[in-house]
OpenMM code with the backbone's topology and positions (N, CA, C; nanometers):
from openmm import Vec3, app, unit

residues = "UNK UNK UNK UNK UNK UNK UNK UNK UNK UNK UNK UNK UNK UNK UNK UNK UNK UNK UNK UNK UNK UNK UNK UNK UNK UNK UNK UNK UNK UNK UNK UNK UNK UNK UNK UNK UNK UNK UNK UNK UNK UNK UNK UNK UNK UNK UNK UNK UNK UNK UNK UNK UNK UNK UNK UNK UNK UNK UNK UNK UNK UNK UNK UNK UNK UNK UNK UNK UNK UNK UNK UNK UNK UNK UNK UNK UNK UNK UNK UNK UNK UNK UNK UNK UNK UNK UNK UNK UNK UNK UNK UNK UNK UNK UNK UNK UNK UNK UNK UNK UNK UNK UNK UNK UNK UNK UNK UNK UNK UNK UNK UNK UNK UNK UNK UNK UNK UNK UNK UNK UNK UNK UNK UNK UNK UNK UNK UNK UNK UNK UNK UNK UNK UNK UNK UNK UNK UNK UNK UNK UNK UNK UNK UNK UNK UNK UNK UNK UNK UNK UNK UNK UNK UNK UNK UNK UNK UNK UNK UNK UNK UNK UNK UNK UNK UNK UNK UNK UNK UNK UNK UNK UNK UNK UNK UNK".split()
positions = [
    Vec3(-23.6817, 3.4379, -9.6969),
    Vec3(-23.6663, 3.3093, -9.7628),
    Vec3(-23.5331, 3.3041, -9.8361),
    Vec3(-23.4464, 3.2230, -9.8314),
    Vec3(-23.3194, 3.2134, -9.8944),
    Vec3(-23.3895, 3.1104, -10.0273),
    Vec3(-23.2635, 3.1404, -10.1378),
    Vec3(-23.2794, 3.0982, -10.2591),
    Vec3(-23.3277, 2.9404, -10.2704),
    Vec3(-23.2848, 2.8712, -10.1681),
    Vec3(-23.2997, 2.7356, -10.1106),
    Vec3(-23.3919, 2.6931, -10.0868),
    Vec3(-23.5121, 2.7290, -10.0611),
    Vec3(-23.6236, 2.6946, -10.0009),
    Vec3(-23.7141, 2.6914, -10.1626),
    Vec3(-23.6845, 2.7404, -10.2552),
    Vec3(-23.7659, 2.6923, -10.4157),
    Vec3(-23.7071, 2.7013, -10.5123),
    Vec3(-23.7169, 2.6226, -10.5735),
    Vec3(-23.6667, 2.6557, -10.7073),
    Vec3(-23.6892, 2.7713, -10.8430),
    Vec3(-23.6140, 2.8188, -10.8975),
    Vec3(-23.6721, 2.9382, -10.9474),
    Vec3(-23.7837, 2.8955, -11.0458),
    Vec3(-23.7208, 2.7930, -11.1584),
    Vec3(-23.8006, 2.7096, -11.2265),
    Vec3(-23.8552, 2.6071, -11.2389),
    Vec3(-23.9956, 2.5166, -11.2812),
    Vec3(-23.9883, 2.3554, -11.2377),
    Vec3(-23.9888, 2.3535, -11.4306),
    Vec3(-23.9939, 2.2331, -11.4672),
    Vec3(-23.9543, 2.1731, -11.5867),
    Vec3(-24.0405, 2.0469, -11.5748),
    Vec3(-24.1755, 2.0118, -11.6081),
    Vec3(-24.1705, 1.8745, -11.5614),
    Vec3(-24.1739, 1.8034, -11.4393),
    Vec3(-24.1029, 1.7445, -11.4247),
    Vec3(-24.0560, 1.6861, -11.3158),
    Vec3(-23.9053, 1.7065, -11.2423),
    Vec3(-23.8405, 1.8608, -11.3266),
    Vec3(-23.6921, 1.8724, -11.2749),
    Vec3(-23.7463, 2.0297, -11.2201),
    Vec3(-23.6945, 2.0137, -11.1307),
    Vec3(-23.6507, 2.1745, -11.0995),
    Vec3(-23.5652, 2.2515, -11.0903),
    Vec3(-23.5272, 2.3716, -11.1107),
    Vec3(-23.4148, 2.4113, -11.1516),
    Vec3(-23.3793, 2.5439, -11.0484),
    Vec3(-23.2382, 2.5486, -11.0336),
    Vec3(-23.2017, 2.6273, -10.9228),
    Vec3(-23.0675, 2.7101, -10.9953),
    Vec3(-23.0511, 2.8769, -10.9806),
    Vec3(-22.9827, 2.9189, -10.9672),
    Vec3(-22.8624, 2.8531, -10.8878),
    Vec3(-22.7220, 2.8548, -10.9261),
    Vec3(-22.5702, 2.7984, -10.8371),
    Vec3(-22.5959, 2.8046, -10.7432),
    Vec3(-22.5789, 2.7500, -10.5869),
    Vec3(-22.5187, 2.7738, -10.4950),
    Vec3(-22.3726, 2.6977, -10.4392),
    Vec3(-22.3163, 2.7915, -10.3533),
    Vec3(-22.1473, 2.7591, -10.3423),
    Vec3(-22.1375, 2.6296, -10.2972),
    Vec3(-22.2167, 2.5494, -10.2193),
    Vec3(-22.2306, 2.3934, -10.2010),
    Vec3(-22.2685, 2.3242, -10.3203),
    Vec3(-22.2693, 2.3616, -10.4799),
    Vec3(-22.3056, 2.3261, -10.5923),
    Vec3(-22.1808, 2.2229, -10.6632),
    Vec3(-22.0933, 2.2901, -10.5792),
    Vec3(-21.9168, 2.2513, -10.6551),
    Vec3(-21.9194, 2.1333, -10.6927),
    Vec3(-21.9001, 2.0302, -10.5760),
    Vec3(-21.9004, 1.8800, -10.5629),
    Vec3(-21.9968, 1.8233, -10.6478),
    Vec3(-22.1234, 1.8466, -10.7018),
    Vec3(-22.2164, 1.7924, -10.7810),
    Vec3(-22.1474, 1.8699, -10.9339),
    Vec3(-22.1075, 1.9718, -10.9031),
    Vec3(-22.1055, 2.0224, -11.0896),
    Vec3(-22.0114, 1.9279, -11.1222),
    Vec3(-21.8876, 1.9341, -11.0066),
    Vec3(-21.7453, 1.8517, -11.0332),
    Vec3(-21.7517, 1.6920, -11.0610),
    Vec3(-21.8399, 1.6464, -10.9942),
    Vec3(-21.8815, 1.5005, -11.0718),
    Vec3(-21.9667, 1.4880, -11.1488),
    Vec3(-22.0255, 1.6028, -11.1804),
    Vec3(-22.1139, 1.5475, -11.3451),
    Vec3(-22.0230, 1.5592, -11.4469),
    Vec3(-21.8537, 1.5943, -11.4591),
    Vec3(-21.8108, 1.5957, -11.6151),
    Vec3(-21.6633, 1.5390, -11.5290),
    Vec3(-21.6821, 1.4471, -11.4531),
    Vec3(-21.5896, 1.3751, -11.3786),
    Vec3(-21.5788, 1.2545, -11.5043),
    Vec3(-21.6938, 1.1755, -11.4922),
    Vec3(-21.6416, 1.0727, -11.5809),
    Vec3(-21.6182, 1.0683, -11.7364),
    Vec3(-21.4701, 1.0008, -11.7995),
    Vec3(-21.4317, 1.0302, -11.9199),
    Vec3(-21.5297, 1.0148, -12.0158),
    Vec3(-21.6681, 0.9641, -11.9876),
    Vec3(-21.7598, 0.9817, -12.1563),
    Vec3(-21.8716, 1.0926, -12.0739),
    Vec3(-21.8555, 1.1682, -12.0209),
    Vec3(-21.9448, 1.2831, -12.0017),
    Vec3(-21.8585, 1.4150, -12.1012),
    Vec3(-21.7474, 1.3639, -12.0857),
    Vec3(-21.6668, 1.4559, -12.1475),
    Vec3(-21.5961, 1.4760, -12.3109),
    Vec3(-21.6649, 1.3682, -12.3595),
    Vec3(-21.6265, 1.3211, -12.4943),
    Vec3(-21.6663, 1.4037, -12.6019),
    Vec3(-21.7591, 1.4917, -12.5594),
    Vec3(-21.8281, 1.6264, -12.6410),
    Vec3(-21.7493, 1.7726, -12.5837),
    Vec3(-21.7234, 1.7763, -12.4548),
    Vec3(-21.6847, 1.8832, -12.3884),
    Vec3(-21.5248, 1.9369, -12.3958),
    Vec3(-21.4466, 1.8597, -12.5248),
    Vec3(-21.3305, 1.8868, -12.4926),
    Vec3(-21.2167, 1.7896, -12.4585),
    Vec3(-21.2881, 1.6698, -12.3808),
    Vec3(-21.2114, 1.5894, -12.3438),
    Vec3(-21.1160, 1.6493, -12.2596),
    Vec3(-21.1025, 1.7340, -12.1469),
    Vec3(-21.0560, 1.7807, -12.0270),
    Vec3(-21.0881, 1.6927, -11.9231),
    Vec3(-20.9999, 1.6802, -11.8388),
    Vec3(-21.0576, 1.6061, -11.7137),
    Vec3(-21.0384, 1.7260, -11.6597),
    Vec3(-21.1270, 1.7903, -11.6030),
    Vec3(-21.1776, 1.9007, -11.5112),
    Vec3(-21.1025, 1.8273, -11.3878),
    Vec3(-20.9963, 1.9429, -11.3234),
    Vec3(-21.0127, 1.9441, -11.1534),
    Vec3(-21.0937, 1.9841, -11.0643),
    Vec3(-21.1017, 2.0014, -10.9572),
    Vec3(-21.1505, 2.0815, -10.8727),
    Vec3(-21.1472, 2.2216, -10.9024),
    Vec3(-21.0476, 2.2876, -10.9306),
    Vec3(-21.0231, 2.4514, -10.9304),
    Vec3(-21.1494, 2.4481, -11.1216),
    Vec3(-21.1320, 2.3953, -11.1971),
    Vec3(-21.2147, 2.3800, -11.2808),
    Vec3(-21.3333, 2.4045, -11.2698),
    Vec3(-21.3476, 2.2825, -11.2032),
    Vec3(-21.5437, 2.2747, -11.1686),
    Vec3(-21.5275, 2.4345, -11.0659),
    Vec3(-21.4775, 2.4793, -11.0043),
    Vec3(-21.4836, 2.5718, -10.9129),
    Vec3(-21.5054, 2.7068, -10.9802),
    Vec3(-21.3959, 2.6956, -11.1001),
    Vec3(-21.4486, 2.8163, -11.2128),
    Vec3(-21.5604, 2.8327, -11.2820),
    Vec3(-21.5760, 2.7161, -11.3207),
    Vec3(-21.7031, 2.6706, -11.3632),
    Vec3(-21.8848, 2.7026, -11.3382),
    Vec3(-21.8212, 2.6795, -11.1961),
    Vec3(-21.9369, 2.7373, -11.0366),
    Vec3(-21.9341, 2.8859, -11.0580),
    Vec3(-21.8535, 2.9798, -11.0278),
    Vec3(-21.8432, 3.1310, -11.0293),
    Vec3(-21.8514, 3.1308, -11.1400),
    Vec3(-21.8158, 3.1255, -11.2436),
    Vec3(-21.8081, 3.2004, -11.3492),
    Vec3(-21.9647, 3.1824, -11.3952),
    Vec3(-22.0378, 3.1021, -11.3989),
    Vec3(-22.2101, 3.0884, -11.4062),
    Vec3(-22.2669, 3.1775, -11.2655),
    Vec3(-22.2457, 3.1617, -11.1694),
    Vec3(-22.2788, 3.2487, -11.0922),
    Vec3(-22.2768, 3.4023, -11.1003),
    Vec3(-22.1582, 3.4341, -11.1492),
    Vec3(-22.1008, 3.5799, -11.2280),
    Vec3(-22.2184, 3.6368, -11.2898),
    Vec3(-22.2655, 3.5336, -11.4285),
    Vec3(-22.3448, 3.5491, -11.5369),
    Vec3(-22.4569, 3.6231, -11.4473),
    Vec3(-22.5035, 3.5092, -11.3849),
    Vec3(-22.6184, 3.5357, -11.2937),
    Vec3(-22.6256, 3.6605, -11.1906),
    Vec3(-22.5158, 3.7286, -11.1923),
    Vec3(-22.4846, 3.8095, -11.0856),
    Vec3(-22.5155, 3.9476, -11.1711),
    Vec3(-22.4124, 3.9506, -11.2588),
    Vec3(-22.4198, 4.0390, -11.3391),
    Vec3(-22.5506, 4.0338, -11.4716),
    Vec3(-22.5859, 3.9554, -11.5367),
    Vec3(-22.7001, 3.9564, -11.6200),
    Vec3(-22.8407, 3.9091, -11.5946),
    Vec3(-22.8541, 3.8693, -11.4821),
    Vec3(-23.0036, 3.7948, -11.4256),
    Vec3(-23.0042, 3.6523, -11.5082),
    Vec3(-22.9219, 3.6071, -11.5810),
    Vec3(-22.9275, 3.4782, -11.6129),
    Vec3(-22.7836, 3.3842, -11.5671),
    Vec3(-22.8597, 3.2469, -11.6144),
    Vec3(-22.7083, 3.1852, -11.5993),
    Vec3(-22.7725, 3.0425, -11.6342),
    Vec3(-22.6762, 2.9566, -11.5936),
    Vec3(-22.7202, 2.8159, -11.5673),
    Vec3(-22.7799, 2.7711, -11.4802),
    Vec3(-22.8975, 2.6840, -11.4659),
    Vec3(-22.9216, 2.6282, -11.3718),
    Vec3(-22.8728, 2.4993, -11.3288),
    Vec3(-22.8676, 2.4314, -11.2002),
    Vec3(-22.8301, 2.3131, -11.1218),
    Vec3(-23.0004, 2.2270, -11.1398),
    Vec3(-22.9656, 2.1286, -11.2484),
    Vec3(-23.1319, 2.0942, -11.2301),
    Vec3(-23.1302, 1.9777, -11.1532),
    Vec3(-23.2499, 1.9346, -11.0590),
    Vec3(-23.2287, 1.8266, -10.9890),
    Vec3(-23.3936, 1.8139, -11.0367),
    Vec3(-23.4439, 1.6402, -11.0148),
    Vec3(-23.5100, 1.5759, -10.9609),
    Vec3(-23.6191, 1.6110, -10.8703),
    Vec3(-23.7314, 1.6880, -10.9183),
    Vec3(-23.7986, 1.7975, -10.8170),
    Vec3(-23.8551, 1.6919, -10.6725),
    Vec3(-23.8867, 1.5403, -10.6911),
    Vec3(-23.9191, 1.4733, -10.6044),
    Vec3(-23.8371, 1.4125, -10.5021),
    Vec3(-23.7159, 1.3757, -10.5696),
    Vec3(-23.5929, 1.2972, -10.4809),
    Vec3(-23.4783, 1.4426, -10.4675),
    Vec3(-23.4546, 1.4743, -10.5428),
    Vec3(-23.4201, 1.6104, -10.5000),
    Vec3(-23.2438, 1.5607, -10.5838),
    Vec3(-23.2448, 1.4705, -10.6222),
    Vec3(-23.1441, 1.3891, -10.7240),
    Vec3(-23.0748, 1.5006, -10.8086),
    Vec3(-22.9560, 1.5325, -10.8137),
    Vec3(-22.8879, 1.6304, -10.9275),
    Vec3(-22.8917, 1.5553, -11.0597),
    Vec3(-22.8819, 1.6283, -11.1801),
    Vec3(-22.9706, 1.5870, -11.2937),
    Vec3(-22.8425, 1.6309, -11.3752),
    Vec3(-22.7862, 1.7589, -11.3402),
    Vec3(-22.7464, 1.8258, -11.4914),
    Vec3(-22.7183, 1.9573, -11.4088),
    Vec3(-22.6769, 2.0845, -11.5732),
    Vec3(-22.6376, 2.1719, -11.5639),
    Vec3(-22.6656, 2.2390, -11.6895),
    Vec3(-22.7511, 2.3088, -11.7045),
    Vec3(-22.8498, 2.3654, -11.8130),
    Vec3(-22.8845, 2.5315, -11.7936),
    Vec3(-22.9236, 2.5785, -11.8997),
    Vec3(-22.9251, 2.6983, -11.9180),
    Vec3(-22.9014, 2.8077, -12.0614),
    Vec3(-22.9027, 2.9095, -11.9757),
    Vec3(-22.8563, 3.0273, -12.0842),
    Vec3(-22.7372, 3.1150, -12.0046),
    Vec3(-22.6288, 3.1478, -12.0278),
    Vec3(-22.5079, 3.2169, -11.9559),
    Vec3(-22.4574, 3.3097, -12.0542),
    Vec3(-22.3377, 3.3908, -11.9555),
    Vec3(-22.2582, 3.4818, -12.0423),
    Vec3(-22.1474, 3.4398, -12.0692),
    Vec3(-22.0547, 3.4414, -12.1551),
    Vec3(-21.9061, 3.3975, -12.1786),
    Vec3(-21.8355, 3.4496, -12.3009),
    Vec3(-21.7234, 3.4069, -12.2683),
    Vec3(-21.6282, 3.4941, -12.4024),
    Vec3(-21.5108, 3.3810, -12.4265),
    Vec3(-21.5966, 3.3659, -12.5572),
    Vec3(-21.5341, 3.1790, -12.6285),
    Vec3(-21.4495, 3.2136, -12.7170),
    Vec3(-21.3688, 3.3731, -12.7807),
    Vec3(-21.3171, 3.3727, -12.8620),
    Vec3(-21.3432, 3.3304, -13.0004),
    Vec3(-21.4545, 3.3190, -13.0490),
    Vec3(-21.5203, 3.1929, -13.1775),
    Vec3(-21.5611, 3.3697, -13.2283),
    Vec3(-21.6341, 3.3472, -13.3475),
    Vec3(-21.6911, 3.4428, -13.3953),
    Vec3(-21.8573, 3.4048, -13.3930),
    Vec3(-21.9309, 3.5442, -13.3048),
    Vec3(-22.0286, 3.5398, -13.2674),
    Vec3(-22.0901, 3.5027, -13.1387),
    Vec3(-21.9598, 3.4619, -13.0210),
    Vec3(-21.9773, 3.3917, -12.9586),
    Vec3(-21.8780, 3.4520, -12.7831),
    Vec3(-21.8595, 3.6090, -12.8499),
    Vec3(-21.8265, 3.6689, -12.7582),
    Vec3(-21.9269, 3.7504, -12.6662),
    Vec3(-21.9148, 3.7382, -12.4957),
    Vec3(-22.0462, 3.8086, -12.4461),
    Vec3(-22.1495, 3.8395, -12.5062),
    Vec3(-22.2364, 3.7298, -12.5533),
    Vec3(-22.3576, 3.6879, -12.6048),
    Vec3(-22.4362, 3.5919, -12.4770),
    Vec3(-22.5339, 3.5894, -12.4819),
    Vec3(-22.6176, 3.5041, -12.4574),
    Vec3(-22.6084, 3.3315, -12.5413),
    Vec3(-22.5548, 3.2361, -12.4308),
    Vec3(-22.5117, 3.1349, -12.5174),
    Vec3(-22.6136, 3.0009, -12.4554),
    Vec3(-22.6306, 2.9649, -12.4944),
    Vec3(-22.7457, 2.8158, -12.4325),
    Vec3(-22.6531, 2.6752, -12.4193),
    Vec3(-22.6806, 2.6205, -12.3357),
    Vec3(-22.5567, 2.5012, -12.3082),
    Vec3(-22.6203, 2.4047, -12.1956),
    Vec3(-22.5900, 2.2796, -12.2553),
    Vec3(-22.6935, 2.1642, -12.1427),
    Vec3(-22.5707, 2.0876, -12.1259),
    Vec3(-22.5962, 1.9965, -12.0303),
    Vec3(-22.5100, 1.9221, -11.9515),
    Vec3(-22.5853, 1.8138, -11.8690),
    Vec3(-22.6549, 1.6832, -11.9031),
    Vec3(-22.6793, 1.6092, -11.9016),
    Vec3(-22.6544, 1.4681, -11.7807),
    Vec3(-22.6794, 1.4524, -11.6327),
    Vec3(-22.5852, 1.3205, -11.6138),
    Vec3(-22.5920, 1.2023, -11.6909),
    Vec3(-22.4930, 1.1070, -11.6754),
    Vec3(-22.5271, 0.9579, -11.7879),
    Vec3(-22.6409, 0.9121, -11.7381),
    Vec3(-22.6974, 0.9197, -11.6179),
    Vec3(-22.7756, 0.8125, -11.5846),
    Vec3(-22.9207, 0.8628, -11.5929),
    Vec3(-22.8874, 1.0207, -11.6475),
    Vec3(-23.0091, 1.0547, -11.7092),
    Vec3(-23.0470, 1.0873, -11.8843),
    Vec3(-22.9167, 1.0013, -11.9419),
    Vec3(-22.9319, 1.0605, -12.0989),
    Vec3(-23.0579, 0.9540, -12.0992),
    Vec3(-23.1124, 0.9780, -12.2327),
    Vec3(-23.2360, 0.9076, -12.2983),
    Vec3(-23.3668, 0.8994, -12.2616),
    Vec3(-23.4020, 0.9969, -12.1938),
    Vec3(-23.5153, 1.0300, -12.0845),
    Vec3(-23.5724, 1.1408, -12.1317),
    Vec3(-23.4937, 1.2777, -12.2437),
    Vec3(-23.5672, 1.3693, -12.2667),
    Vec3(-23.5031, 1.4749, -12.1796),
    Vec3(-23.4738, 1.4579, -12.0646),
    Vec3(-23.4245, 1.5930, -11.9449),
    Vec3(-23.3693, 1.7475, -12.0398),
    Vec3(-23.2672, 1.7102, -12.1385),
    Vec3(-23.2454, 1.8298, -12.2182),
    Vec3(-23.3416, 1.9225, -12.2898),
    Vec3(-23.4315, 1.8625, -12.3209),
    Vec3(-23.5296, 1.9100, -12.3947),
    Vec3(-23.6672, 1.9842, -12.3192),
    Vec3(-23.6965, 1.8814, -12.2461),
    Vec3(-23.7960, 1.9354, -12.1162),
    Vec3(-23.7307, 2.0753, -12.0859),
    Vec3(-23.6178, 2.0237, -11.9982),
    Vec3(-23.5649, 2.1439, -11.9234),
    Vec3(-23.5273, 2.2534, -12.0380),
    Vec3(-23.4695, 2.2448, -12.1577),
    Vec3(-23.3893, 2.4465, -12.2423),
    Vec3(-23.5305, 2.4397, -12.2727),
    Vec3(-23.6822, 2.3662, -12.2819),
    Vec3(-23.7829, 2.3992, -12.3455),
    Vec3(-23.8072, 2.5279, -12.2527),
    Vec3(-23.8304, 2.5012, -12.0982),
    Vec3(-23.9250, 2.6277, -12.0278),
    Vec3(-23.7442, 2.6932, -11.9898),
    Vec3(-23.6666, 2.6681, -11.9998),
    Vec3(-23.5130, 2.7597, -11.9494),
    Vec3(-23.5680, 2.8813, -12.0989),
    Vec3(-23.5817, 2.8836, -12.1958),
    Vec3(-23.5712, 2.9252, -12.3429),
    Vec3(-23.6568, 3.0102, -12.3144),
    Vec3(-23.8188, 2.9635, -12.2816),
    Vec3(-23.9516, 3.0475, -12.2495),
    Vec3(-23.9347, 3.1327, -12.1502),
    Vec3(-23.8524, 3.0826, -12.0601),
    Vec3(-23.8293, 3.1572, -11.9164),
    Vec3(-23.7466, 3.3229, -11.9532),
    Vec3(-23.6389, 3.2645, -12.0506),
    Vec3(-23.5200, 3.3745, -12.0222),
    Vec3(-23.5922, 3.4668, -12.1738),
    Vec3(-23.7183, 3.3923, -12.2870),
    Vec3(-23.7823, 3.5169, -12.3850),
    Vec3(-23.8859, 3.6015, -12.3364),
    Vec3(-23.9360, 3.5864, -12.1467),
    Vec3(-24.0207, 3.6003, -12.1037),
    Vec3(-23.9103, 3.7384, -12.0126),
    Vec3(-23.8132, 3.6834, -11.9710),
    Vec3(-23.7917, 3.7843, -11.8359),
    Vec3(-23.6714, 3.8720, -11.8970),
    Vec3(-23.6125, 3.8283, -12.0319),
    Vec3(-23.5083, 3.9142, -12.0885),
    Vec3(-23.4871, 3.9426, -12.2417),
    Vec3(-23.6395, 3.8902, -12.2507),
    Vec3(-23.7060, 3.9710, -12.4262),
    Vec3(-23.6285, 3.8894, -12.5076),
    Vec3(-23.6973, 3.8938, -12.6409),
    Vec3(-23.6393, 3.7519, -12.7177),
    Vec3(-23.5113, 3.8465, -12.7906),
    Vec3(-23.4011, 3.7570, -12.7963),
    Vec3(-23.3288, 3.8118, -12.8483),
    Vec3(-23.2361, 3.6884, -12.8698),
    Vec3(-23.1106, 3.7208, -12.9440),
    Vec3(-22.9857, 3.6000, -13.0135),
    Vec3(-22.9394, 3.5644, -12.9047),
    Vec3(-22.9287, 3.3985, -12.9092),
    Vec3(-22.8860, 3.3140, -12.8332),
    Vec3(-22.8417, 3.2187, -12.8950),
    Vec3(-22.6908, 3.2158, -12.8837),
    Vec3(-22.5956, 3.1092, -12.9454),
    Vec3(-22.5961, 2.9898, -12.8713),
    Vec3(-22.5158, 2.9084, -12.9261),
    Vec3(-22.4888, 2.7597, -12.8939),
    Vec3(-22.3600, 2.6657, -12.9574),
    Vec3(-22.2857, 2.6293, -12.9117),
    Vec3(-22.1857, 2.5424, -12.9545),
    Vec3(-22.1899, 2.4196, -12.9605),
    Vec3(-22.1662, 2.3254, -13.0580),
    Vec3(-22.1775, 2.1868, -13.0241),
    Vec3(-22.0457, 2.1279, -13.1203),
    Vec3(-22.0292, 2.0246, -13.0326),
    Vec3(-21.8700, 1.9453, -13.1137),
    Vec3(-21.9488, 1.8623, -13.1972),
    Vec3(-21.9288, 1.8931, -13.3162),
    Vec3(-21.9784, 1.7776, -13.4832),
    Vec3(-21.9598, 1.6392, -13.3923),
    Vec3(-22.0908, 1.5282, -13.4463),
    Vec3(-22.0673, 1.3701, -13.3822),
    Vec3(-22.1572, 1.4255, -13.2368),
    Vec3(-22.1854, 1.5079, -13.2247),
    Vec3(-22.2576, 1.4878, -13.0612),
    Vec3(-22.3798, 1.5002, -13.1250),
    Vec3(-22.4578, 1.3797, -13.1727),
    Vec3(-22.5954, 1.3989, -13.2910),
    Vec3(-22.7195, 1.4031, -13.1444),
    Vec3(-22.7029, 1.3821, -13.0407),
    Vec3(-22.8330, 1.4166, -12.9595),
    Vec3(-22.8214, 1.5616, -12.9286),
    Vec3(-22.7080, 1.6415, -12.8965),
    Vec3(-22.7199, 1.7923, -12.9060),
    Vec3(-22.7626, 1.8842, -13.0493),
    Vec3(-22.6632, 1.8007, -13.1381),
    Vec3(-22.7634, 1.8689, -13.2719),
    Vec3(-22.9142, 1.8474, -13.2722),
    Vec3(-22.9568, 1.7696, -13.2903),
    Vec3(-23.0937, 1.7200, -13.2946),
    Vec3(-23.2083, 1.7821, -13.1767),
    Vec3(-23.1207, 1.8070, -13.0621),
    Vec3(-23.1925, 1.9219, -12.9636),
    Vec3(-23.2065, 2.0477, -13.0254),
    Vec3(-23.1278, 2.1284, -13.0491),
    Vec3(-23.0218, 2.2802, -13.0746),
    Vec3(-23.1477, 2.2467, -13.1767),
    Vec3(-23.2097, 2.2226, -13.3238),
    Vec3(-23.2366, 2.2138, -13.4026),
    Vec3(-23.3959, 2.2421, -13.3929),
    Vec3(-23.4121, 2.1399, -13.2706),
    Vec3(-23.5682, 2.1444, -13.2258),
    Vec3(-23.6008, 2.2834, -13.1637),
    Vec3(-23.5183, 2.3434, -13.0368),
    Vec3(-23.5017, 2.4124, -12.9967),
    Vec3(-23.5140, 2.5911, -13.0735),
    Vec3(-23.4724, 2.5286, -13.2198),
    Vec3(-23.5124, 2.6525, -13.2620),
    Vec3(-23.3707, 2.7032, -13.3574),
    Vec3(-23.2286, 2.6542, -13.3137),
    Vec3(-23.1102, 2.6620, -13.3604),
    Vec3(-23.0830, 2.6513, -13.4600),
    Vec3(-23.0004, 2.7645, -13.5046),
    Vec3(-22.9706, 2.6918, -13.6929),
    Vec3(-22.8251, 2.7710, -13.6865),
    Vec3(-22.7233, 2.6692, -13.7515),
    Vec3(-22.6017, 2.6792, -13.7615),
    Vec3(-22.5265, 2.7655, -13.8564),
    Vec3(-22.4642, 2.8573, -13.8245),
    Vec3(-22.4341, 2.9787, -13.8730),
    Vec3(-22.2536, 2.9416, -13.9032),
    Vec3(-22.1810, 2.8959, -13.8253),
    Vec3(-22.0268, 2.8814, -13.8586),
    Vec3(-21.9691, 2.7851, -13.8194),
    Vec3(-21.8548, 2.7299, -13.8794),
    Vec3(-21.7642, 2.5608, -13.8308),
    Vec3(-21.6445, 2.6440, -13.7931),
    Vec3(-21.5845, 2.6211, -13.6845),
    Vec3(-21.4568, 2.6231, -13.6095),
    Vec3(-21.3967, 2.5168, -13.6041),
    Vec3(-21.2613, 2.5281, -13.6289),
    Vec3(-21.2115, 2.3671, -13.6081),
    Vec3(-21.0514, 2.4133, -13.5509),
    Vec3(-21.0673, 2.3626, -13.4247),
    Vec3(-20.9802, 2.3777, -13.2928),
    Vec3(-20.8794, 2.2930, -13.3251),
    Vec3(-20.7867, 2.3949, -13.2672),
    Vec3(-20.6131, 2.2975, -13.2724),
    Vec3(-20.5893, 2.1617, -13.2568),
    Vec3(-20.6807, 2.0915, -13.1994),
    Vec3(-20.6741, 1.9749, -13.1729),
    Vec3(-20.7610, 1.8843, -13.3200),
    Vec3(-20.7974, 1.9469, -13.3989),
    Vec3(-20.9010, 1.8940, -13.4986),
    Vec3(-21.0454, 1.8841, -13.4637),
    Vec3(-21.0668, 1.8971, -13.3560),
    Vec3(-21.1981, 1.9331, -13.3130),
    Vec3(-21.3024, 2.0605, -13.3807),
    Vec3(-21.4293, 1.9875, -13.4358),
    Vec3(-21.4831, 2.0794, -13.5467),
    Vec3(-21.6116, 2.0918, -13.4178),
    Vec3(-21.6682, 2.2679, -13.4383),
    Vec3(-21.7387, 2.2834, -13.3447),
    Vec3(-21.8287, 2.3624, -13.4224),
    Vec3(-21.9291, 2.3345, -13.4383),
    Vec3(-22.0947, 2.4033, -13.4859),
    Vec3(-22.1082, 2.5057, -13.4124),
    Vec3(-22.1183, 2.6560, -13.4833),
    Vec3(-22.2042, 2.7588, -13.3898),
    Vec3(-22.3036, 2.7803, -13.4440),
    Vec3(-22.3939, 2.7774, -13.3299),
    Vec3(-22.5800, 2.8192, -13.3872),
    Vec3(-22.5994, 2.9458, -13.3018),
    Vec3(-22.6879, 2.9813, -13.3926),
    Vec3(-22.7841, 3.0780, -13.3272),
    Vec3(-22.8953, 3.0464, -13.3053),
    Vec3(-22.9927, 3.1194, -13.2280),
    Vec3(-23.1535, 3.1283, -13.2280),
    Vec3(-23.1611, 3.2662, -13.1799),
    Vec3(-23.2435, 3.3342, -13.3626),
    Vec3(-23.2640, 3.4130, -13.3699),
    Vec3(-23.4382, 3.4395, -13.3303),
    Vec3(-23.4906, 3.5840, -13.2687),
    Vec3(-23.5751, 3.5930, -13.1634),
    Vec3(-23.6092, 3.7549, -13.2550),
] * unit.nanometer
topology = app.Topology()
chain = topology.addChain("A")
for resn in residues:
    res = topology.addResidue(resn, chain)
    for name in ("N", "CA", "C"):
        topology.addAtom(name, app.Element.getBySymbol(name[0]), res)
């Protein structure tokens, strides 16, 4: 059976799939349009972007048994988002090769809940198969539906970074 034929996790009504390399084109237009990106940096991601983007979550997954998942639409089979727990090295304090939690939302699915459903069993999944332990989170101050997740979720904010650009960024933890 290839990875393709199920999803590792269902959520509800989303199911969720480890990367695959035909993933690109969907990751690359979910932070394509300029207000997907208004929390993320405000980058317009290229191709080679979203492409890093792709491997470097795949990596996670390669090397730590976790990563992000590609969540779609378990009925229409609809791409949804890009959710999870991954590895990375953000330079921040606390926030180097850690276990970090990070959702990614499409527009045409904000206000529906999808974030919450889905890090609810992603959270249970990864205290179930890789023991509870610290799991950070970043959020840009003003993104009040990620605070208000991160919070529910279990998150509580430990340090303010504020990036060259004036960009002030919340780090949380969830301690386990």
């Amino acid at each position: 059976m290839s990875e393709r034929d199920a999803p590792l996790l269902q959520a509800g009504p989303y199911a969720l799939w480890p990367p695959q390399a035909d993933d690109h084109a969907a990751l690359h237009a979910l932070t394509a349009p300029a207000e997907m990106r208004c929390f993320l940096g405000n980058h317009q991601p290229d191709e080679a972007d979203s492409f890093a983007r792709l491997y470097r979550n795949a990596g996670s997954w390669a090397l730590h048994g976790y990563g992000t998942f590609m969540v779609r639409e378990a009925q229409s089979g609809a791409f949804v988002g890009h959710c999870g727990v991954f590895r990375s090295w953000r330079g921040l304090p606390g926030m180097n090769d850690v276990a970090e939690a990070g959702w990614i939302i499409g527009r045409d699915w904000w206000g529906r809940g999808v974030a919450s459903v889905v890090m609810d069993a992603v959270l249970a999944w990864f205290d179930q198969t890789h023991g509870c332990q610290r799991v950070a989170c970043m959020i840009e101050q003003g993104n009040v539906a990620s605070e208000r997740l991160a919070a529910r979720l279990g998150f509580v904010p430990y340090h303010e970074h504020t990036q060259d650009s004036g960009t002030v960024l919340t780090l949380y933890e969830r301690l386990r």
